[in-house]
C-alpha positions as CSV (number, residue, x, y, z in Angstrom):
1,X,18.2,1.0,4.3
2,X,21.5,-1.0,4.6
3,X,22.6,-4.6,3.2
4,X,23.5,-4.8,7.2
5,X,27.3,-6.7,5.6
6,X,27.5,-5.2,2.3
7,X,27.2,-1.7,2.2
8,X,23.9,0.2,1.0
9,X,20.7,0.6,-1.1
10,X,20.1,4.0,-2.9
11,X,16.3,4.9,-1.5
12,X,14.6,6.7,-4.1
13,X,11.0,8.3,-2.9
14,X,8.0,9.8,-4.6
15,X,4.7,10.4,-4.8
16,X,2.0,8.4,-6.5
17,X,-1.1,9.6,-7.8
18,X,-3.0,9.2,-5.2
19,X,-1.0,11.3,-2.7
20,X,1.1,8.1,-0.5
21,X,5.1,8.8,-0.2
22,X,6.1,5.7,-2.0
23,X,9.9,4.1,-1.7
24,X,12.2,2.4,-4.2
25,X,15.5,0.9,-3.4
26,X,18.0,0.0,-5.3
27,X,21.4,-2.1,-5.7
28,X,23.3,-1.3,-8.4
29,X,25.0,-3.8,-10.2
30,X,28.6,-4.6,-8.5
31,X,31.5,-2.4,-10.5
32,X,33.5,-4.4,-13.3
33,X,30.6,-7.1,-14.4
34,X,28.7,-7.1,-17.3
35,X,25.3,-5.0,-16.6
36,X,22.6,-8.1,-17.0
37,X,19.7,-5.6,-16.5
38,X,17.2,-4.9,-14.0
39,X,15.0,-7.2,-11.1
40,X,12.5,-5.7,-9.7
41,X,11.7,-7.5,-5.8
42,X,8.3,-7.3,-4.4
43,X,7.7,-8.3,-0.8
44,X,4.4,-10.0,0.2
45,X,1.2,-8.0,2.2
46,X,2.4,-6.4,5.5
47,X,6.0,-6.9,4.4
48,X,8.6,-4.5,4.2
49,X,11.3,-4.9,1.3
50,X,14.1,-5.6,4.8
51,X,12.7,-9.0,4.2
52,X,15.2,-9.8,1.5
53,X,18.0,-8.2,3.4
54,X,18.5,-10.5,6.8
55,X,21.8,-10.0,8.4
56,X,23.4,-12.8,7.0
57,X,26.9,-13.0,4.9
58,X,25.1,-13.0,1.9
59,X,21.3,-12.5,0.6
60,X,19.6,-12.6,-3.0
61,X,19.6,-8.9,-3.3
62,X,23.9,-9.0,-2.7
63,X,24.1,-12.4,-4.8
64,X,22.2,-10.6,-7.6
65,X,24.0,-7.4,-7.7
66,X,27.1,-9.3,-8.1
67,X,26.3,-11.3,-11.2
68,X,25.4,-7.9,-12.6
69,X,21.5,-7.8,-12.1
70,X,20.3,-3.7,-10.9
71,X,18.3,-5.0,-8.4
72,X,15.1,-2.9,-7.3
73,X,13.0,-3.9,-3.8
């Protein structure tokens, strides 16, 4: 998955205990700010985590990754 303006999200899959391919992605934290920790994004029913990423100059999971969150969809 791309940030379509921003550069990329890390896709990290596995499996879950019931069998189902499951998929993380992840924003690190922008280089040079002070690591503020983890957010974990969760998109509603019949929504795909792309929802947070619109192709616009800037979206929460950029704007979060720059104040130093690791930001998880």
């Amino acid at each position: 998955m791309t940030d379509v303006l921003n550069g990329a999200f890390e896709t990290i899959g596995f499996d879950a205990l019931d069998g189902r391919r499951l998929m993380l992605r992840r924003l690190q934290p922008r280089s040079g700010v002070n690591e503020l920790g983890p957010v974990l994004m969760i998109a509603g029913t019949s929504v795909r985590a792309g929802i947070f990423s619109p192709p616009l100059p800037r979206t929460l999971p950029r704007m979060l990754s720059d104040e130093g969150y690791d930001v998880w969809l």
